[in-house]
PASEBA-1860 file (N, C-alpha, C; in nm, 3 decimals):
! residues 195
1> XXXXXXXX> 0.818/-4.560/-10.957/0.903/-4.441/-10.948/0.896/-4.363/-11.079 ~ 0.903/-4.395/-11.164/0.856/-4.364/-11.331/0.756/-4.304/-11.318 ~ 0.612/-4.374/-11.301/0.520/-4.306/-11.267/0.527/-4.183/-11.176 ~ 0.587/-4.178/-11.113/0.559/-4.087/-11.016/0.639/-3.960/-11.088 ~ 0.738/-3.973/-11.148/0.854/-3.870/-11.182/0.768/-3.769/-11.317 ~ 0.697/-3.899/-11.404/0.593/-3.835/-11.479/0.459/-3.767/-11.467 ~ 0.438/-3.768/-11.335/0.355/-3.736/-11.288/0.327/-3.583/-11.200 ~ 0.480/-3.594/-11.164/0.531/-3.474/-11.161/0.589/-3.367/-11.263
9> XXXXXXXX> 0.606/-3.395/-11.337/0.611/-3.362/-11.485/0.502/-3.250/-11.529 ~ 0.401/-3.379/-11.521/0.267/-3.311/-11.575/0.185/-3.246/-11.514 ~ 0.258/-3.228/-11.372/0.205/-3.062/-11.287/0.203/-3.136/-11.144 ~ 0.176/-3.260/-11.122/0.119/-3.283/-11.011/0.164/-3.224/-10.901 ~ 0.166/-3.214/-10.782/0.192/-3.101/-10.640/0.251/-3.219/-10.521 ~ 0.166/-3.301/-10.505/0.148/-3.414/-10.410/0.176/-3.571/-10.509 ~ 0.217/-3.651/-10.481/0.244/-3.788/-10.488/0.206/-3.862/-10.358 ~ 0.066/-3.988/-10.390/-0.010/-4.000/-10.337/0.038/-4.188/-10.345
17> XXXXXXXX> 0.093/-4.260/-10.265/0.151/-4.396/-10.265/0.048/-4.506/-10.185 ~ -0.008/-4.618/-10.252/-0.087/-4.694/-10.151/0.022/-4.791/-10.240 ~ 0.055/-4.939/-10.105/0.054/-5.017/-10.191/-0.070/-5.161/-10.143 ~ -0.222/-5.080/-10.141/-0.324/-5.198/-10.142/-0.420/-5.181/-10.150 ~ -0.484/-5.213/-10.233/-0.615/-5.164/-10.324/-0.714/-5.148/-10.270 ~ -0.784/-4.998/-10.222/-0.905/-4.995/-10.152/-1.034/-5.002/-10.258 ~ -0.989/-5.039/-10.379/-1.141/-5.064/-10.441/-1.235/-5.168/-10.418 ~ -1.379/-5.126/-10.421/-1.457/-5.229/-10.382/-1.473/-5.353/-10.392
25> XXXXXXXX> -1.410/-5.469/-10.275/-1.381/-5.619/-10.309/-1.326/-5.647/-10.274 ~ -1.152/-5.567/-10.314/-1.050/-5.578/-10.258/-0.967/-5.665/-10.164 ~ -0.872/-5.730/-10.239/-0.826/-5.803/-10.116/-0.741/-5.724/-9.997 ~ -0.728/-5.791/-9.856/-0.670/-5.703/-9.726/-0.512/-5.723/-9.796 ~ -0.450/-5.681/-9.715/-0.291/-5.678/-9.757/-0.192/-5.686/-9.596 ~ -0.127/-5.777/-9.566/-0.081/-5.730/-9.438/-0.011/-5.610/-9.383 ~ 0.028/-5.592/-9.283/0.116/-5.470/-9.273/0.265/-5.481/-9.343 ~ 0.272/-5.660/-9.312/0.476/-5.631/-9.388/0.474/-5.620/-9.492
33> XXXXXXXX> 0.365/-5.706/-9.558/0.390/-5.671/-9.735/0.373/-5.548/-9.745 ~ 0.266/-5.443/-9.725/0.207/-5.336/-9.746/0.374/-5.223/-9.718 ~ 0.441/-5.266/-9.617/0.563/-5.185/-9.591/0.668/-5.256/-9.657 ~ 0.706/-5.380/-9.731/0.809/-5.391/-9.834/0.772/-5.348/-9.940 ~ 0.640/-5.321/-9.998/0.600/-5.264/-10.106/0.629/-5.130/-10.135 ~ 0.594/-5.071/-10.003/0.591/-4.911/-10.034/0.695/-4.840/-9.991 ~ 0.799/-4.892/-9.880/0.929/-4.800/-9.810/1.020/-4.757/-9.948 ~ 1.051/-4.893/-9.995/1.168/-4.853/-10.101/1.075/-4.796/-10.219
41> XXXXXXXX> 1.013/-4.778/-10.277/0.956/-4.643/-10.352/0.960/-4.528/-10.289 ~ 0.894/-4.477/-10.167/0.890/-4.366/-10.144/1.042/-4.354/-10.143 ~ 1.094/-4.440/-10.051/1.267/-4.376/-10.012/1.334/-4.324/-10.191 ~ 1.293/-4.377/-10.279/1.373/-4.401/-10.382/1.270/-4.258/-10.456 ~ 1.164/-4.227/-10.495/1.098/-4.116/-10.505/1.170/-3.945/-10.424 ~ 1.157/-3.994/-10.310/1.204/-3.848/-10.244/1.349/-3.844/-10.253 ~ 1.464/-3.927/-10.260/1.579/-3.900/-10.328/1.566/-3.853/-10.459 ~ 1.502/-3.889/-10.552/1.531/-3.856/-10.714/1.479/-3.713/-10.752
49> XXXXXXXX> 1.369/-3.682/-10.692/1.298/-3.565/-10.708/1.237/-3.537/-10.588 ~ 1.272/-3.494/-10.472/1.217/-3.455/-10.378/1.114/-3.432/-10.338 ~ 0.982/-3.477/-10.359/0.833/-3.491/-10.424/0.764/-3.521/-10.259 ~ 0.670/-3.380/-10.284/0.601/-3.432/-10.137/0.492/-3.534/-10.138 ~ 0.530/-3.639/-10.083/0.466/-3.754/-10.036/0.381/-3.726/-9.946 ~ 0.260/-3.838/-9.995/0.133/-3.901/-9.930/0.164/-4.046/-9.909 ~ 0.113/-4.074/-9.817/0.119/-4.255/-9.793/-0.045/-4.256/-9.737 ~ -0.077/-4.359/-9.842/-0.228/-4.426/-9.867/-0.226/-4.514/-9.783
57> XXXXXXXX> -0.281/-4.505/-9.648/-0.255/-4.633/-9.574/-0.363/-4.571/-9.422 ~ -0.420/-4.740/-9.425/-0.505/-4.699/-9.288/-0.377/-4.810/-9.179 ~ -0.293/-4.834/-9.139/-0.195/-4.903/-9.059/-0.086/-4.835/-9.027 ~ -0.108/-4.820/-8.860/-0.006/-4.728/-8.820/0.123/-4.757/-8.816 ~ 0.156/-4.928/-8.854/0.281/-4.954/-8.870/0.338/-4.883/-8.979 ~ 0.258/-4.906/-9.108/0.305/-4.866/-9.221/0.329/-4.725/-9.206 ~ 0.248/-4.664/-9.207/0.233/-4.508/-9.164/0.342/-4.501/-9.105 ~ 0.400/-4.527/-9.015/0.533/-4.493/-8.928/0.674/-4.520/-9.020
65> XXXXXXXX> 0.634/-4.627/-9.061/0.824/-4.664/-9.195/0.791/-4.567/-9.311 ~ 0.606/-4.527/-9.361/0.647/-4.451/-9.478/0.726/-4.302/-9.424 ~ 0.650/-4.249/-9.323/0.710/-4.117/-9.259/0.862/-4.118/-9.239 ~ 0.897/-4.205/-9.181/1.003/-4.220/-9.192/1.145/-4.234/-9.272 ~ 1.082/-4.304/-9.448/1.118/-4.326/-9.598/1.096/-4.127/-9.624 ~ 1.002/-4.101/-9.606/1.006/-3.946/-9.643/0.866/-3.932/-9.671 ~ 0.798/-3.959/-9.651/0.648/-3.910/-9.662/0.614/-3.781/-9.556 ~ 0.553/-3.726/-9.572/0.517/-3.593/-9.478/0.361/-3.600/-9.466
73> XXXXXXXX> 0.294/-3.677/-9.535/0.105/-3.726/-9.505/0.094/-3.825/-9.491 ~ -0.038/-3.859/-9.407/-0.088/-3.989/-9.418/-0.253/-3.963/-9.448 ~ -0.265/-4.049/-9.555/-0.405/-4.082/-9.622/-0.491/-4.177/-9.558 ~ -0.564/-4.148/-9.485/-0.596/-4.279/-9.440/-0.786/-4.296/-9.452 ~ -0.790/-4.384/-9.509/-0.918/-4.378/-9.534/-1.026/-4.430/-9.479 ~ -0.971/-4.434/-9.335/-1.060/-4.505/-9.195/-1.075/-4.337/-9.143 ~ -1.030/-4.271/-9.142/-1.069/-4.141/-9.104/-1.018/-4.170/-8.954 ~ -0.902/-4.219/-8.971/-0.830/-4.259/-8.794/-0.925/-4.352/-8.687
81> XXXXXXXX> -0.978/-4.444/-8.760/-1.082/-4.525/-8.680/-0.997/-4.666/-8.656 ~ -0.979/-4.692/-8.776/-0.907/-4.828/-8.819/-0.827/-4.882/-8.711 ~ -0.729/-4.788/-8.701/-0.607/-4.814/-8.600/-0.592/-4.719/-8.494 ~ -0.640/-4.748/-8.382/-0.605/-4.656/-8.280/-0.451/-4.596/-8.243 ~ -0.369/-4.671/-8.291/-0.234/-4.597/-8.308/-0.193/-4.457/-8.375 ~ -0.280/-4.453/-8.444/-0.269/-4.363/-8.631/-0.253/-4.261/-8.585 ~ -0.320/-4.183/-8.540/-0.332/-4.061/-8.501/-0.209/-3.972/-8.422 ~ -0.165/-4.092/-8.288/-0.061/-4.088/-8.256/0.133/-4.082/-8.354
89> XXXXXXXX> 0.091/-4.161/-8.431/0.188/-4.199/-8.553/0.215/-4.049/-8.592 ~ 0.129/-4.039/-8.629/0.099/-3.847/-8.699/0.168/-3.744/-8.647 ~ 0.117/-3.744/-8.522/0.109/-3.626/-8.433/0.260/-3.689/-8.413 ~ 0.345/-3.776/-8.333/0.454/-3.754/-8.337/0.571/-3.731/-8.459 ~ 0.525/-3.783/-8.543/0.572/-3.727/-8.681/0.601/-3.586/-8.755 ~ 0.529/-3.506/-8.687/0.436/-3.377/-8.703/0.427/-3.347/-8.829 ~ 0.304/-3.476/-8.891/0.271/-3.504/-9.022/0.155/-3.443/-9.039 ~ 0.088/-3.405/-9.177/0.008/-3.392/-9.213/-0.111/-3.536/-9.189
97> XXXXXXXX> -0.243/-3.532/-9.218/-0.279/-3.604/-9.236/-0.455/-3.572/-9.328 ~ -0.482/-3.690/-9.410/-0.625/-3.655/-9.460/-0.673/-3.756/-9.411 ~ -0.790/-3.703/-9.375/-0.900/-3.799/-9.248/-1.064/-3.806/-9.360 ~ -1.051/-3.940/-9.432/-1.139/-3.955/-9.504/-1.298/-4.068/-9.416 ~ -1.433/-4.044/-9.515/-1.484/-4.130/-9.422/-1.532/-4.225/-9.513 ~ -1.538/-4.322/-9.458/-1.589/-4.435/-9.556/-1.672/-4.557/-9.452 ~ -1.804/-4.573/-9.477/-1.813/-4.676/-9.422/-1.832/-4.789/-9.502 ~ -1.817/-4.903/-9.354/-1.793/-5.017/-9.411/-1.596/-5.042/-9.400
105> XXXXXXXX> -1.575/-5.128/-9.423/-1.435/-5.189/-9.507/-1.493/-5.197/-9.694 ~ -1.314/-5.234/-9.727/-1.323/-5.220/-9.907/-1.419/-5.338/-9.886 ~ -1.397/-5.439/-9.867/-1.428/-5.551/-9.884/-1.589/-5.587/-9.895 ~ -1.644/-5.468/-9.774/-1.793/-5.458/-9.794/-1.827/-5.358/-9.838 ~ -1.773/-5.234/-9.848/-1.885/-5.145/-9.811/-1.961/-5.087/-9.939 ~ -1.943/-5.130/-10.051/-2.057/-5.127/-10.165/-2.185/-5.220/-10.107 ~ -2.163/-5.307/-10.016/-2.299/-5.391/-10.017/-2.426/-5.357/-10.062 ~ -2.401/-5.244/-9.971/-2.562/-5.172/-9.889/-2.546/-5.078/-9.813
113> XXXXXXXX> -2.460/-4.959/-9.846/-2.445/-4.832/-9.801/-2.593/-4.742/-9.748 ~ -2.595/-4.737/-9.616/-2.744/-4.699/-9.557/-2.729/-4.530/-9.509 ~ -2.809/-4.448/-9.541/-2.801/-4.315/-9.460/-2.927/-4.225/-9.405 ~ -2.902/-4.170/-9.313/-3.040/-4.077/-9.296/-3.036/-3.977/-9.394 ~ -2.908/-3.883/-9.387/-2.927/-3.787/-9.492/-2.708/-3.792/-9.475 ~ -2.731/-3.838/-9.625/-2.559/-3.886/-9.659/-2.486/-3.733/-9.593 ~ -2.483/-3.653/-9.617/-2.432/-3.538/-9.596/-2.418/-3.508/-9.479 ~ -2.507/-3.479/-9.350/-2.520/-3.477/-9.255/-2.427/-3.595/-9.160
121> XXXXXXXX> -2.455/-3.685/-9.213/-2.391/-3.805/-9.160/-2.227/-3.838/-9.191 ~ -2.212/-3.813/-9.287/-2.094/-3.791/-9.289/-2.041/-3.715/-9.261 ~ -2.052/-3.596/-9.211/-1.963/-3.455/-9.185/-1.985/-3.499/-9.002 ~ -2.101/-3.555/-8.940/-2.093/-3.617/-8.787/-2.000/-3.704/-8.795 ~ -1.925/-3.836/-8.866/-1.849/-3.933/-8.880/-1.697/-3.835/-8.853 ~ -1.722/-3.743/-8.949/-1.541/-3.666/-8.999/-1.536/-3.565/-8.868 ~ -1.627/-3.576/-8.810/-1.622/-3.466/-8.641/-1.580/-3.565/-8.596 ~ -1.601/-3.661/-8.605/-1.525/-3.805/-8.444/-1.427/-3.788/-8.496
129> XXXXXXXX> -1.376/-3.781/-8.609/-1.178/-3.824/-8.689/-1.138/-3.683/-8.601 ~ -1.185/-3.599/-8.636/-1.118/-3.508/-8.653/-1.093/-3.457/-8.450 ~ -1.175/-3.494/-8.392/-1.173/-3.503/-8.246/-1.056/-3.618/-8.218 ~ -1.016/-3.705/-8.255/-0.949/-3.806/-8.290/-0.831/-3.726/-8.301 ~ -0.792/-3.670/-8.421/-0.660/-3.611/-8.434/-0.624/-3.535/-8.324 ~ -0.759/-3.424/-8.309/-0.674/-3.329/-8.215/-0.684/-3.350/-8.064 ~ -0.713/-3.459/-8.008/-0.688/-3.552/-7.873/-0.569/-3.599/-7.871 ~ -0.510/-3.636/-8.032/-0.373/-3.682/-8.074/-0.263/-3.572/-8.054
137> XXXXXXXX> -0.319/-3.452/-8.055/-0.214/-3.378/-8.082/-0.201/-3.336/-8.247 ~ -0.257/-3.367/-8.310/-0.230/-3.350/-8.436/-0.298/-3.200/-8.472 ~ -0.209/-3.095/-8.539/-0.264/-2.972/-8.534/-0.341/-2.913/-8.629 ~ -0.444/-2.823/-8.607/-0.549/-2.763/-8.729/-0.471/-2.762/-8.893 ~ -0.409/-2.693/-8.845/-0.307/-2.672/-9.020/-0.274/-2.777/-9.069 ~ -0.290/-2.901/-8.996/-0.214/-3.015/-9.060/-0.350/-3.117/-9.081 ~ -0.471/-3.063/-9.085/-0.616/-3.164/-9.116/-0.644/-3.075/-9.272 ~ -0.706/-3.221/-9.327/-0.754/-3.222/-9.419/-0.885/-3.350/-9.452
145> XXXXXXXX> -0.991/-3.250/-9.463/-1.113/-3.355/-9.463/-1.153/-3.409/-9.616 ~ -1.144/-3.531/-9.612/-1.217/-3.575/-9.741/-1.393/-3.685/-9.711 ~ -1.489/-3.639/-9.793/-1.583/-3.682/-9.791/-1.602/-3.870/-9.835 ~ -1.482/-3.899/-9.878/-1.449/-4.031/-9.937/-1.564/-4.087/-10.043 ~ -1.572/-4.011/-10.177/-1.667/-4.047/-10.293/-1.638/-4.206/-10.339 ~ -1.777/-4.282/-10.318/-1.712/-4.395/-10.376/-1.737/-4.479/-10.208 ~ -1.674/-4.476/-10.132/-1.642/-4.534/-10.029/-1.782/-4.560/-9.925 ~ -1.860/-4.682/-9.952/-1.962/-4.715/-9.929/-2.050/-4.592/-9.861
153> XXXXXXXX> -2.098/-4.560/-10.062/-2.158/-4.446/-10.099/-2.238/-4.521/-10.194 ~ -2.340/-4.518/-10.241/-2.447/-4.544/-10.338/-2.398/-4.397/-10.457 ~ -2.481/-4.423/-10.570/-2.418/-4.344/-10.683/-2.506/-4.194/-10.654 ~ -2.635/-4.217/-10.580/-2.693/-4.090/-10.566/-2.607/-4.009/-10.422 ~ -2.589/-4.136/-10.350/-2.494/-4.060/-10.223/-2.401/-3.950/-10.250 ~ -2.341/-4.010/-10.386/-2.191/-3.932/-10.448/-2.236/-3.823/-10.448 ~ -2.326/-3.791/-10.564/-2.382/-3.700/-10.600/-2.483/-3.583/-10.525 ~ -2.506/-3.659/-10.441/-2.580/-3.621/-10.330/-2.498/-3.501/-10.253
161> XXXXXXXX> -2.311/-3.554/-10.240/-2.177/-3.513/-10.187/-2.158/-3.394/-10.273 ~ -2.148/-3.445/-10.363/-2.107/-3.341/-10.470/-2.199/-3.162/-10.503 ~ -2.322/-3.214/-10.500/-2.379/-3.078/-10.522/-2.398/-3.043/-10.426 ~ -2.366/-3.084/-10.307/-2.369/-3.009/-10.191/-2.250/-2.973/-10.046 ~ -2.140/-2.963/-10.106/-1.994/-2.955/-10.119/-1.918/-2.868/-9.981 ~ -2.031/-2.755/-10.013/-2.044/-2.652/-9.925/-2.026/-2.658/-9.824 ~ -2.144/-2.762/-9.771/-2.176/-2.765/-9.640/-2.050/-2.820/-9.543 ~ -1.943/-2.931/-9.658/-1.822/-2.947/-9.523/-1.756/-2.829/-9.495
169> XXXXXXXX> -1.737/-2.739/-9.573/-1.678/-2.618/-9.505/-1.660/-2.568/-9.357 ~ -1.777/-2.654/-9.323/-1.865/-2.597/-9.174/-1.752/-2.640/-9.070 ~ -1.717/-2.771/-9.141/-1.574/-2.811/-9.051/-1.455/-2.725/-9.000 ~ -1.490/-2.641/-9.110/-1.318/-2.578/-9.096/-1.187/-2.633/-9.145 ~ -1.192/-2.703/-9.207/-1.082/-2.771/-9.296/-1.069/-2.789/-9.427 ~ -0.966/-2.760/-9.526/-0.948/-2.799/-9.647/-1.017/-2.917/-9.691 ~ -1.067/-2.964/-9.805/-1.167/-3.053/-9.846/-1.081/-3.124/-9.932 ~ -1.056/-3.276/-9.987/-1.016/-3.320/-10.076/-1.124/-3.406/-10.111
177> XXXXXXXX> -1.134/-3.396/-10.226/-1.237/-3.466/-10.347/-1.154/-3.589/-10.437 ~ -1.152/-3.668/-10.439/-1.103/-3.802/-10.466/-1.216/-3.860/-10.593 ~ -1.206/-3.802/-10.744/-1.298/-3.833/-10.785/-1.241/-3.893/-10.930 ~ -1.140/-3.879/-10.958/-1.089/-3.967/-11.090/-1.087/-4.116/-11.042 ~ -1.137/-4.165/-11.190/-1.147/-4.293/-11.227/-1.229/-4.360/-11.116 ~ -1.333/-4.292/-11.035/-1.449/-4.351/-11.015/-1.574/-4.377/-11.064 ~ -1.627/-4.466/-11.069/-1.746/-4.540/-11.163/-1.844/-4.466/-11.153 ~ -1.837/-4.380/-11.074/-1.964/-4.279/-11.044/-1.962/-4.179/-11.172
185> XXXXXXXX> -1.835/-4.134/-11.211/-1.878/-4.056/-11.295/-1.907/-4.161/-11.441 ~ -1.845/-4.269/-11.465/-1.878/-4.351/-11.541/-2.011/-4.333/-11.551 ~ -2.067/-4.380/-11.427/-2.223/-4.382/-11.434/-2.294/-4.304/-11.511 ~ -2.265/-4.155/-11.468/-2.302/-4.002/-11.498/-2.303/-3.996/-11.633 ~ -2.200/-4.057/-11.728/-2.170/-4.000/-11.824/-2.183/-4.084/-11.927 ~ -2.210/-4.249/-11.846/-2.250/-4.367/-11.983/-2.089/-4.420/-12.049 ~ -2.024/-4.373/-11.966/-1.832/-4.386/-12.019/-1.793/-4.515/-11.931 ~ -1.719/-4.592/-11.990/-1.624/-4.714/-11.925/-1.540/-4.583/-11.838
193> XXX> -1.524/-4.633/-11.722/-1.399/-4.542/-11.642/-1.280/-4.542/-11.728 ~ -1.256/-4.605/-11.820/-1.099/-4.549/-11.890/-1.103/-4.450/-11.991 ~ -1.237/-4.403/-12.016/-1.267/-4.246/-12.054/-1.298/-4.155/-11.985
END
């Protein structure tokens, strides 16, 4: 909650809550822990400073108690694949949502990230989410596509994403770029990620 209050402070717009680590390896987290972790923060966040909430979560249980604590998004970084509930969760919520793509799970998907042409392929992946939402009911104004950098992506994949940025436009949806404190730019730049 600290964090978050300082965070708002220092300009932020959105407050973005997971409580389970999608970095590569990662252990799974169940749904109850994942929802005793995160209800009473958000609830305790949107009382203190009224801060529009994100909930980081591919589980439509969770997704349903954070919306409910006061979240108004759901982050989900299955791109609504994960849980066939999700979408539904949303749409009756009449939540926002960002529909990221990642293949693989955390657990694998650095293995051996495979593509014909990363770009192409991913913007076909974020057309199924996004057919997904709006079968859900979930409405245009309320999608937001992220390319998921990092998320069983190879380091040229990223980059691959990056200088060619453009092309999700084609979607028709706002783009979110998810690129602090990924190793990719480490890579780029010869920096430990805590520079």
């Amino acid at each position: 909650v600290r964090r978050a209050v300082a965070m708002l402070e220092e300009g932020a717009d959105i407050i973005d809550i997971g409580a389970e680590s999608t970095r590569p390896g990662a252990s799974y987290v169940s749904k109850e822990e994942e929802i005793d972790r995160i209800v009473p923060v958000i609830e305790k966040i949107v009382k203190e400073t009224g801060a529009i909430i994100s909930v980081d979560t591919y589980k439509s249980e969770t997704a349903r108690e954070a919306l409910k604590a006061g979240a108004v998004i759901v982050n989900d970084i299955s791109g609504l694949k994960s849980d066939v509930k999700m979408a539904e969760v949303v749409s009756d919520a009449d939540a926002a949502v960002v529909i990221m793509h990642m293949q693989g799970v955390p657990q694998n998907m650095q293995d051996n990230p495979q593509y014909e042409d990363v770009v192409e392929d991913v913007i076909s992946e974020l057309k199924e989410s996004i057919s997904i939402a709006k079968i859900a009911g979930i409405q245009d104004n309320k999608i937001v596509v992220d390319p998921g950098l990092g998320f069983g992506k190879s380091l040229k994949d990223n980059l691959e994403i990056v200088n060619r940025l453009k092309e999700f436009k084609t979607l028709g949806y706002p783009i979110l770029i998810g690129g602090s404190r990924k190793s990719m730019v480490g890579n780029v730049l010869n920096l430990p990620v805590e520079e």
